[in-house]
py3Dmol code that shows the C-alpha trace and the ligand (Angstrom):
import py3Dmol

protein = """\
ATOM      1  CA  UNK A   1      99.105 114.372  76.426  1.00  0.00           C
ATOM      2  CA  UNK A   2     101.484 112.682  78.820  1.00  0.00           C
ATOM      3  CA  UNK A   3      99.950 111.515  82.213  1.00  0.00           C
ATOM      4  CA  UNK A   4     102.244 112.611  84.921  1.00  0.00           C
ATOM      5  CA  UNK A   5     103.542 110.012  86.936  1.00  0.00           C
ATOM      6  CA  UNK A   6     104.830 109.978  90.393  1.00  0.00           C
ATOM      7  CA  UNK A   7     107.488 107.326  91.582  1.00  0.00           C
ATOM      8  CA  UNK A   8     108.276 106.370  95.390  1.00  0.00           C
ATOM      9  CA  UNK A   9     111.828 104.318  95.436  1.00  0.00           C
ATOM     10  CA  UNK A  10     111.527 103.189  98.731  1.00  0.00           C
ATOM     11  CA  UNK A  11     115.664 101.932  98.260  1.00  0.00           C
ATOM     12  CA  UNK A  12     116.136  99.749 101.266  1.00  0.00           C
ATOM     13  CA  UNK A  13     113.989 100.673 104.324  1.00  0.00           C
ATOM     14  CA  UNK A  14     111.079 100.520 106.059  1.00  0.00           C
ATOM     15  CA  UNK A  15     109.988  97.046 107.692  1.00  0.00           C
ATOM     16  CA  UNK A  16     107.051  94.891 106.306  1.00  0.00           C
ATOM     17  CA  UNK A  17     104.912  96.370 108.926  1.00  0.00           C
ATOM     18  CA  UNK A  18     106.128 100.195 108.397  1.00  0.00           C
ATOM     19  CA  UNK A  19     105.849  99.730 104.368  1.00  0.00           C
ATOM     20  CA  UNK A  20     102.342  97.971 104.529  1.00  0.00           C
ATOM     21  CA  UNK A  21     101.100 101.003 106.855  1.00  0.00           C
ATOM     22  CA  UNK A  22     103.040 103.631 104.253  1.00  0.00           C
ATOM     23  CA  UNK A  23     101.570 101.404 101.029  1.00  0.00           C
ATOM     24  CA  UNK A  24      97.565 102.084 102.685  1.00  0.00           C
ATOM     25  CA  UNK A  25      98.652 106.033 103.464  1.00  0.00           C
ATOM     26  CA  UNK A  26      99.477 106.688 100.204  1.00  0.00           C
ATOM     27  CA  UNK A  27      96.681 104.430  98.535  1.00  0.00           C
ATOM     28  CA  UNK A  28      93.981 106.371 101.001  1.00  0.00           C
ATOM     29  CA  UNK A  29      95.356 109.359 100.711  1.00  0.00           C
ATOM     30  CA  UNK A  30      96.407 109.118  96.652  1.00  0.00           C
ATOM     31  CA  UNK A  31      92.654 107.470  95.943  1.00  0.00           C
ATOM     32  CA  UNK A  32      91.600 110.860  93.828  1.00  0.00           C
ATOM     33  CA  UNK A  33      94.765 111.981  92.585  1.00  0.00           C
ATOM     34  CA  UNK A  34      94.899 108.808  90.974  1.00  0.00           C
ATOM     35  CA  UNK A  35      92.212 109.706  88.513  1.00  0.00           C
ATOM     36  CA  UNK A  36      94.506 112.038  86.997  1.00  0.00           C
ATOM     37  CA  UNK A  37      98.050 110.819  87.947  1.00  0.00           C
ATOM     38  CA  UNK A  38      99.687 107.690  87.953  1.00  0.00           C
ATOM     39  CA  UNK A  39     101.312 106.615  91.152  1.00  0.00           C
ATOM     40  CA  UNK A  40     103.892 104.162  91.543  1.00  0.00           C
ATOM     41  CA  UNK A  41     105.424 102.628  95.136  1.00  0.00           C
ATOM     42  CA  UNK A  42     108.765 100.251  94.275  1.00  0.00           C
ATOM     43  CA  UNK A  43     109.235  98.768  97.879  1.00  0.00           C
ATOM     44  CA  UNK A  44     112.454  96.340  98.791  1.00  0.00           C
ATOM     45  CA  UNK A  45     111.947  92.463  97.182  1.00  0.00           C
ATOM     46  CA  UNK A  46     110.594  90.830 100.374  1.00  0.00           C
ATOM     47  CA  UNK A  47     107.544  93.296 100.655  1.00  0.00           C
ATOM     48  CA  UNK A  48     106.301  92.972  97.287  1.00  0.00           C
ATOM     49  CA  UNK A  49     103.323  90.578  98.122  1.00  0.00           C
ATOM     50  CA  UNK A  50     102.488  92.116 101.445  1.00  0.00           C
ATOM     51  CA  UNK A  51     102.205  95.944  99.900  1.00  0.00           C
ATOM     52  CA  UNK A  52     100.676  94.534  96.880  1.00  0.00           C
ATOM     53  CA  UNK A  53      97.939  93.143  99.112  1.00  0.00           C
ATOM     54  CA  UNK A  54      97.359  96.518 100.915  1.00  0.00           C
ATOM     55  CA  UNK A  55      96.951  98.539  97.963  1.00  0.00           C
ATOM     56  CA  UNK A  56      94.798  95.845  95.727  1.00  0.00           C
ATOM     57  CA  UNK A  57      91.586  97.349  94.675  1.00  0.00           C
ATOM     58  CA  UNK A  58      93.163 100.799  94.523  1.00  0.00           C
ATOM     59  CA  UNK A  59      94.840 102.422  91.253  1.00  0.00           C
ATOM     60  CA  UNK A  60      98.521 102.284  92.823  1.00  0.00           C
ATOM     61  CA  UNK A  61     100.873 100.601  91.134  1.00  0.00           C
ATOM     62  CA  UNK A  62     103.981  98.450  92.674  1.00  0.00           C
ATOM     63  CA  UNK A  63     106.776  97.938  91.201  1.00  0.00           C
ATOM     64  CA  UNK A  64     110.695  96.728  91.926  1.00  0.00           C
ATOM     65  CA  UNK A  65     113.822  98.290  92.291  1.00  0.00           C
ATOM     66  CA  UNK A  66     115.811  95.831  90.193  1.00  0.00           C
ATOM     67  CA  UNK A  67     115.691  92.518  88.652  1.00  0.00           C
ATOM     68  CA  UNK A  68     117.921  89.658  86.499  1.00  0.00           C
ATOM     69  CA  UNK A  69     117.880  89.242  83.090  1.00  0.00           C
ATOM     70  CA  UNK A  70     117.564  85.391  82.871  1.00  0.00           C
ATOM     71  CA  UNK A  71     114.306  83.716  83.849  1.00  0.00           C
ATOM     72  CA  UNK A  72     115.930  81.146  86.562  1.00  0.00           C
ATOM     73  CA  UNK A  73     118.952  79.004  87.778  1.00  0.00           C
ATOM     74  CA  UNK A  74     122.179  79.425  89.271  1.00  0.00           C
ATOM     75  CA  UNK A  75     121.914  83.088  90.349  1.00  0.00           C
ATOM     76  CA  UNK A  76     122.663  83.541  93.668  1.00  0.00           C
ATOM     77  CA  UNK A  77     120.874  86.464  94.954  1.00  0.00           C
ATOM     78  CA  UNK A  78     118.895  87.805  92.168  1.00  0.00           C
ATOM     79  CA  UNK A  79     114.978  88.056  91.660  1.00  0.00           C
ATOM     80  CA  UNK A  80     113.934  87.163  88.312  1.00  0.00           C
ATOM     81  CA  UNK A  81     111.304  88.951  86.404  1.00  0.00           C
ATOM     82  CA  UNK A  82     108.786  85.647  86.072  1.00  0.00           C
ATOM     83  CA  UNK A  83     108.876  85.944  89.756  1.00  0.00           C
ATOM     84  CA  UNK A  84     108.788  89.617  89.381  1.00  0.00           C
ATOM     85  CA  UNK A  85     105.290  89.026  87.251  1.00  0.00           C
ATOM     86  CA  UNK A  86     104.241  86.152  90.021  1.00  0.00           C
ATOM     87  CA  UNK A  87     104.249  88.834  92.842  1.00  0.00           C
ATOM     88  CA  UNK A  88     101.729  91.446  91.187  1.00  0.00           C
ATOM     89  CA  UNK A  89     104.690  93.840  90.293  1.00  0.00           C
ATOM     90  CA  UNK A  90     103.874  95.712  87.293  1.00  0.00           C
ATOM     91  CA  UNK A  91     107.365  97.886  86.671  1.00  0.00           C
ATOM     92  CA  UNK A  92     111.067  97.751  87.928  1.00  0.00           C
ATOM     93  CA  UNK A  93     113.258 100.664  88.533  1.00  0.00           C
ATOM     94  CA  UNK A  94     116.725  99.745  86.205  1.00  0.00           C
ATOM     95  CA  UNK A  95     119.936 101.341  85.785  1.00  0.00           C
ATOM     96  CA  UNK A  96     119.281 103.712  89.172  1.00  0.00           C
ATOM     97  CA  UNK A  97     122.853 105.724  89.952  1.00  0.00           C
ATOM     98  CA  UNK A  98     122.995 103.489  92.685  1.00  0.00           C
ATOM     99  CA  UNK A  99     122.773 100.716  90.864  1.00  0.00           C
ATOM    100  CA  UNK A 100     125.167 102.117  88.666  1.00  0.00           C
ATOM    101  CA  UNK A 101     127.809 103.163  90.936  1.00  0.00           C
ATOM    102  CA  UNK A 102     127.623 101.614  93.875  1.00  0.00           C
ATOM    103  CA  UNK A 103     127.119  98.099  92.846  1.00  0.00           C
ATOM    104  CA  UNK A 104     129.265  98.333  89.382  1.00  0.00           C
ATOM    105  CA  UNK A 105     125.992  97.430  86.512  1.00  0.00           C
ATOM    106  CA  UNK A 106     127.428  98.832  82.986  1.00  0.00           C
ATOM    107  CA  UNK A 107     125.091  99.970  80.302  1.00  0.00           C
ATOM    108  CA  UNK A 108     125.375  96.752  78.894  1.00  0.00           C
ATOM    109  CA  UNK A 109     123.916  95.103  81.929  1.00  0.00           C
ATOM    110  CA  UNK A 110     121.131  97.504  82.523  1.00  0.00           C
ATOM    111  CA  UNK A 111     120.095  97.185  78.456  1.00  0.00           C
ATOM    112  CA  UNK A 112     119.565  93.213  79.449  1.00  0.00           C
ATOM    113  CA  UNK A 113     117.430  93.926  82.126  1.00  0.00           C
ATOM    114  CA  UNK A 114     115.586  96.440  80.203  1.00  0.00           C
ATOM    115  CA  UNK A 115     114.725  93.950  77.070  1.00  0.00           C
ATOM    116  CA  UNK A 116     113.817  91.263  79.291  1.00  0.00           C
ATOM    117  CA  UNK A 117     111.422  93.604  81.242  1.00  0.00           C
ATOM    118  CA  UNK A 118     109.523  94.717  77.901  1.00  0.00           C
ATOM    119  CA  UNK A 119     109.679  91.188  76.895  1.00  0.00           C
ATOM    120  CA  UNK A 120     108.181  89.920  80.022  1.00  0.00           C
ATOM    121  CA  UNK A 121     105.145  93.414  79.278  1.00  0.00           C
ATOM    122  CA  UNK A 122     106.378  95.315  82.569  1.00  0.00           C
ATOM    123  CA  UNK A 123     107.048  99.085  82.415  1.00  0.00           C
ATOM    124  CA  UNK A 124     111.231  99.817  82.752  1.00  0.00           C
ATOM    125  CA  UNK A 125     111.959 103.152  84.570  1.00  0.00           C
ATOM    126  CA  UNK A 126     115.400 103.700  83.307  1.00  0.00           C
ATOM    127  CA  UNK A 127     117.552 105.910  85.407  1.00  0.00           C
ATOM    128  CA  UNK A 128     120.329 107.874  83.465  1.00  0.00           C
ATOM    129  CA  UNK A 129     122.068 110.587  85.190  1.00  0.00           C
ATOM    130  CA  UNK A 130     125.573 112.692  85.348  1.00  0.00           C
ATOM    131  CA  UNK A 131     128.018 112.288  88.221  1.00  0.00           C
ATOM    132  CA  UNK A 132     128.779 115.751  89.871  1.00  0.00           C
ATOM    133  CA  UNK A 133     132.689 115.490  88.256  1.00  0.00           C
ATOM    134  CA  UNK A 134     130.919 115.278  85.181  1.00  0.00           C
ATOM    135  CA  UNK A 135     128.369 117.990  85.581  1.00  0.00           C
ATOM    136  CA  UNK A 136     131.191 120.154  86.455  1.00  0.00           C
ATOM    137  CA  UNK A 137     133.115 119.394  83.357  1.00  0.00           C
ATOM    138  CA  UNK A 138     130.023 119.825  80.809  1.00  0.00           C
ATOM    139  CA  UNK A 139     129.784 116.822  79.812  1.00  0.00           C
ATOM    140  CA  UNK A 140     125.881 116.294  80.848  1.00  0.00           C
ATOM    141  CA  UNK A 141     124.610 115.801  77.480  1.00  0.00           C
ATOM    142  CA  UNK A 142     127.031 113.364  76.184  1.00  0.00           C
ATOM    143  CA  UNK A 143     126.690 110.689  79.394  1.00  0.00           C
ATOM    144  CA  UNK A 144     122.880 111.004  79.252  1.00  0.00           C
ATOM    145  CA  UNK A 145     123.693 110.105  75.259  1.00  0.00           C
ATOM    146  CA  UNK A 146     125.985 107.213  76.074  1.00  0.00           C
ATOM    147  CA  UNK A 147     123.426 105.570  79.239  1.00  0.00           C
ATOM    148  CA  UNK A 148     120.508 106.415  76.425  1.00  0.00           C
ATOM    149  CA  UNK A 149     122.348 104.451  73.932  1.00  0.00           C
ATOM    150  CA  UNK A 150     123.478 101.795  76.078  1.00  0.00           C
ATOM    151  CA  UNK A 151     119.954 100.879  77.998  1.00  0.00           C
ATOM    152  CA  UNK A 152     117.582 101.322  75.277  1.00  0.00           C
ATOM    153  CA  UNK A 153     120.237  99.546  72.713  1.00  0.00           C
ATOM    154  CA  UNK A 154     117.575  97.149  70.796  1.00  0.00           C
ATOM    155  CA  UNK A 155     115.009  98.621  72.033  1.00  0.00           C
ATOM    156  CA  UNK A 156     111.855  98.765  69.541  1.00  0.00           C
ATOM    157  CA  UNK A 157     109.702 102.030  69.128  1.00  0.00           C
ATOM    158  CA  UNK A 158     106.692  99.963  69.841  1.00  0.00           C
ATOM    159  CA  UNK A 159     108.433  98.644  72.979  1.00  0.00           C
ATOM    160  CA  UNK A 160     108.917 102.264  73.943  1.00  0.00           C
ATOM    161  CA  UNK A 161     105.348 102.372  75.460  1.00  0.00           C
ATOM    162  CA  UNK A 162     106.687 100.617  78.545  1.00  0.00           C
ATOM    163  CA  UNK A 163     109.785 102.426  78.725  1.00  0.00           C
ATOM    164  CA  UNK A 164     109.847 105.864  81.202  1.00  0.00           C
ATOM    165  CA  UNK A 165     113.150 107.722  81.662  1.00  0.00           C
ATOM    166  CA  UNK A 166     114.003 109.109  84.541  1.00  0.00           C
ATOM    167  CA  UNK A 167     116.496 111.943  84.386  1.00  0.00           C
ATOM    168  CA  UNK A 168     118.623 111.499  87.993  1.00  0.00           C
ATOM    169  CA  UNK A 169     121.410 113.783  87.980  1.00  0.00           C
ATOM    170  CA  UNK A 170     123.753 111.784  90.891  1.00  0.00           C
ATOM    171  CA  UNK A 171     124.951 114.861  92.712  1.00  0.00           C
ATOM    172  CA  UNK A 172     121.042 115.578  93.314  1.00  0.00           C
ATOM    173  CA  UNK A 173     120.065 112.017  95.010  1.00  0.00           C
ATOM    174  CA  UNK A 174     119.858 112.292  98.587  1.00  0.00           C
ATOM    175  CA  UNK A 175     121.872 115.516  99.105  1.00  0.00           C
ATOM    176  CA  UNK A 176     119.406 117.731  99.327  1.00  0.00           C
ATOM    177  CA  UNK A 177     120.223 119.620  96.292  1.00  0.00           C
ATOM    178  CA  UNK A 178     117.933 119.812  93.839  1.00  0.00           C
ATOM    179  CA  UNK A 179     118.494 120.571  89.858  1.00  0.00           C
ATOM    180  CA  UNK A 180     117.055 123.927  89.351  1.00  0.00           C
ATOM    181  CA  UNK A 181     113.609 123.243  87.232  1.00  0.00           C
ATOM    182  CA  UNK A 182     115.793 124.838  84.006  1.00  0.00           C
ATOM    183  CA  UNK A 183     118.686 122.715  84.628  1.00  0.00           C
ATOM    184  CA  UNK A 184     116.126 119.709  85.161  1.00  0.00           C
ATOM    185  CA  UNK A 185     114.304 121.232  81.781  1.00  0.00           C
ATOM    186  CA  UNK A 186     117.632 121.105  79.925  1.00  0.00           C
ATOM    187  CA  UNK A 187     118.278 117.842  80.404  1.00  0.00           C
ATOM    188  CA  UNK A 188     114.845 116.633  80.376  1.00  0.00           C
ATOM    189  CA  UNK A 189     114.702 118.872  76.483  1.00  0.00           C
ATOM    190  CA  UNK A 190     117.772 117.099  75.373  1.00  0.00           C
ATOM    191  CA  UNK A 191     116.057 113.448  75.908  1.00  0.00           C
ATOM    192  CA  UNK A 192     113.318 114.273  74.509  1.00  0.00           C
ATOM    193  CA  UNK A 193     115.333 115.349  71.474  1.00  0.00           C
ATOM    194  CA  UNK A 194     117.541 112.178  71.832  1.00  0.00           C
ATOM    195  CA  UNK A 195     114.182 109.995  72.121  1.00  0.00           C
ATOM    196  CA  UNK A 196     112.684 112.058  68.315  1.00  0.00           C
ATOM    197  CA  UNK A 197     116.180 111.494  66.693  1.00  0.00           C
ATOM    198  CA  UNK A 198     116.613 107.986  67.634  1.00  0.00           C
ATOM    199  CA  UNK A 199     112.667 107.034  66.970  1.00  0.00           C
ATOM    200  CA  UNK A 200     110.239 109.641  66.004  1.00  0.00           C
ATOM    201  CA  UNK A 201     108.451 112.259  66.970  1.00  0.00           C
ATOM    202  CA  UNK A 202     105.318 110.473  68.227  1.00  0.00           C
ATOM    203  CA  UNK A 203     108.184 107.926  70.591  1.00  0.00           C
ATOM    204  CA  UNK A 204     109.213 111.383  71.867  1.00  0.00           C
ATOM    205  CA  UNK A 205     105.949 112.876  72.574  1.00  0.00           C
ATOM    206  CA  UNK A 206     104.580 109.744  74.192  1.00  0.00           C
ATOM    207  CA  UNK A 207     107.700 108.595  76.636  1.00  0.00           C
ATOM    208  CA  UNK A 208     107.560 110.327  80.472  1.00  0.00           C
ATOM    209  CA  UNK A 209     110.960 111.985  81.548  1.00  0.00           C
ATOM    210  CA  UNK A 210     110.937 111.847  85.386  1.00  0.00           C
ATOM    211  CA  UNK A 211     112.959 114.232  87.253  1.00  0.00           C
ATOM    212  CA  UNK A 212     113.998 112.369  90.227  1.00  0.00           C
ATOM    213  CA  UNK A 213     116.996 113.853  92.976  1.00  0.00           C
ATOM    214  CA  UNK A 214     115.791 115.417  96.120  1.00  0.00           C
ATOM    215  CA  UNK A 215     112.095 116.161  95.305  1.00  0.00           C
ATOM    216  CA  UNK A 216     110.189 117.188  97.868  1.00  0.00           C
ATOM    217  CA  UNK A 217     107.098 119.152  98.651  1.00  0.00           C
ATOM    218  CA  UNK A 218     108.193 122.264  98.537  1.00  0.00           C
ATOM    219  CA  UNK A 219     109.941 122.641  94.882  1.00  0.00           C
ATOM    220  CA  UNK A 220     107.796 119.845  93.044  1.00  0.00           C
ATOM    221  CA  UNK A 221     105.575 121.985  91.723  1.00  0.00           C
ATOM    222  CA  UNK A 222     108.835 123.942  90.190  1.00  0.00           C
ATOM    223  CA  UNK A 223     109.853 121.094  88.662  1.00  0.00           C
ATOM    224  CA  UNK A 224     106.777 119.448  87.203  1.00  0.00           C
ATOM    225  CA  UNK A 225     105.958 122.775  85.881  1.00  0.00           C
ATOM    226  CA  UNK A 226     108.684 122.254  83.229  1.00  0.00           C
ATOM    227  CA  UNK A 227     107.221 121.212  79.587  1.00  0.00           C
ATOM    228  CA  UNK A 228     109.500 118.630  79.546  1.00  0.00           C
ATOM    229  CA  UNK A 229     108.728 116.890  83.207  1.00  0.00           C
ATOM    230  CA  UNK A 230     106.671 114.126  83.148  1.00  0.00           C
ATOM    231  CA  UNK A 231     106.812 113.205  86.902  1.00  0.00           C
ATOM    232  CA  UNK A 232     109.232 112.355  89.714  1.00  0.00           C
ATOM    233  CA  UNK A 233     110.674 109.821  91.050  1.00  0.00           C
ATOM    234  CA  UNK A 234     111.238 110.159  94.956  1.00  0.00           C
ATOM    235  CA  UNK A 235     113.175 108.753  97.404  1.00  0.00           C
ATOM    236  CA  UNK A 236     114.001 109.900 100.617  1.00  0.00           C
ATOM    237  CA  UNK A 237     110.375 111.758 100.540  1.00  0.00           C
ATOM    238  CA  UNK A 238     108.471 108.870  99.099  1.00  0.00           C
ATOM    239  CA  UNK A 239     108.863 107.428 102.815  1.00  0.00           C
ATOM    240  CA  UNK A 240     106.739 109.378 104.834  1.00  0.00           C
ATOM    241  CA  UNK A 241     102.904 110.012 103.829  1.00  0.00           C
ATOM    242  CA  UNK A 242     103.252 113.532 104.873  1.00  0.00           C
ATOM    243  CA  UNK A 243     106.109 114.296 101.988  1.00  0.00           C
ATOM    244  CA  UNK A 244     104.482 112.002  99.308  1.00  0.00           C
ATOM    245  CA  UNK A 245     101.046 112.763  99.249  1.00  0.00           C
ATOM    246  CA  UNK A 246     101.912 116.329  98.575  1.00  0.00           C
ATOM    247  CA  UNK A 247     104.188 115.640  95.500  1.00  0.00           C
ATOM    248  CA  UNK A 248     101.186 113.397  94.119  1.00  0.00           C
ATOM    249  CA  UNK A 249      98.722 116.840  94.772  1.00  0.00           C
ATOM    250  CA  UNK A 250     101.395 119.014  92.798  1.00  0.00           C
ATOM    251  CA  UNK A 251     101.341 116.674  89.995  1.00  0.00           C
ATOM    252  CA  UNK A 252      97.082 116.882  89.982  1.00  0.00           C
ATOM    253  CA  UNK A 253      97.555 120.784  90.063  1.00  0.00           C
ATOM    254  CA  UNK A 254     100.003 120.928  87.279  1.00  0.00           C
ATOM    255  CA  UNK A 255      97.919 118.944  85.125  1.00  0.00           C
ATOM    256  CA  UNK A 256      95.021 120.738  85.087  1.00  0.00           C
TER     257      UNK A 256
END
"""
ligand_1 = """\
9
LIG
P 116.111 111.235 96.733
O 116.333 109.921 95.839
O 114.719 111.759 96.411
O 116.230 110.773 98.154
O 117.156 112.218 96.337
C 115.893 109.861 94.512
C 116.269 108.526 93.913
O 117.334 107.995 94.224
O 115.495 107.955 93.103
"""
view = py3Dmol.view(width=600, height=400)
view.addModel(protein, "pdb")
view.setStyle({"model": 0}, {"cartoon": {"style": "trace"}})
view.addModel(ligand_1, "xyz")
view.setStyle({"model": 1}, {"stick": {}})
view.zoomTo()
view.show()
């Protein structure tokens, strides 16, 4: 039985004071749903100490949005995962669309990123996801094959226990348009299919798929419905209590 899990990719807002007041909302208001749902806040670099501090001694979970491969040195820029580990951050979002398309990282540098992660024993949540030219052309199935074979290249099926997917189609983030729950099933089906073929049946039944792409309150429950939905990761509504905390009660309702 897959625990659901529900992300918050906080991107790049709030201010230390706004994100540590956000981190304790969701912590007080997650602090049953927690006993049945994992939850997961992935605030910008610079608040990673301050909203690990708010939420220590509760069962949320911080994580990153990104990190480097190597361990230190001439990187101008770039968080490392040692320091990643030093701040109390327990998993890193990798290969997110934006990520992807806005800042130019290639399967090949999202795979690094992921090995180092499992390496270093933090959870990767790797994004894959279709642009909406690519949607529109039907070729869904084959990217999500190519960004599956590209970040989890080398990847171990005992290292799979850290790995969650999370299916973003690109079209979906931030617009305001959601996948329909079958279109989200679909694709969520054809990784878990990917995930059997390319490990086993137990790596398939054990790894979370994540919807993630405009969730919000009022069609989570839709989507984590699905067999094949594990969770969600959220942006735009993992940034105000009042949006969160409800996706966090659909995930408690579906699971029971
Ligand atoms: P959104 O973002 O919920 O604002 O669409 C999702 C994401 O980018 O992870």
């Amino acid at each position: 039985m897959r625990r659901y899990l529900i992300a918050g990719n906080w991107k790049m807002n709030t201010t230390r004071e706004e994100g540590t007041e956000l981190a304790k909302a969701i912590a007080a208001g997650s602090s049953n749903a927690t006993a049945t749902v994992d939850v997961l806040i992935c605030p910008p670099f610079p608040y990673l100490i301050p909203i690990t501090e708010a939420v220590a001694g509760t069962q949320v979970q911080v994580g990153a949005q990104n990190c480097h491969f190597e361990a230190s040195g001439a990187f101008t820029g770039e968080t490392s995962l040692e320091m990643l580990t030093d701040v109390g951050a327990s998993s890193v979002i990798l290969g997110h669309s934006e990520r992807r398309h806005v800042f130019g990282e290639t399967d090949a540098d999202i795979n690094r990123k992921v090995l180092k992660t499992l390496e270093k024993g933090l959870q990767a949540v790797l994004c894959v996801g279709e642009l909406l030219e690519e949607e529109e052309s039907g070729l869904t199935k084959s990217v999500l094959d190519r960004q599956m074979d590209g970040g989890l290249k080398d990847v171990s099926a005992e290292a799979m226990a850290n790995v969650v997917i999370a299916y973003e189609p690109v079209w979906a983030i931030g617009t305001g348009k959601t996948a329909t729950p079958e279109q989200a099933e679909s694709a969520h089906d054809h990784l878990r299919k990917w995930l059997e073929s390319r490990y086993s049946a137990d790596v398939a039944n054990a790894t979370r798929i994540l919807y993630g792409g405009s969730v919000k309150p009022n069609n989570a429950e839709d989507l984590l419905s699905q067999p094949n939905v594990d969770g969600a990761l959220v942006g735009g509504a993992s940034l105000i209590p009042e949006n969160f905390l409800p996706i966090i009660e659909a995930g408690v309702k579906v699971s029971s």
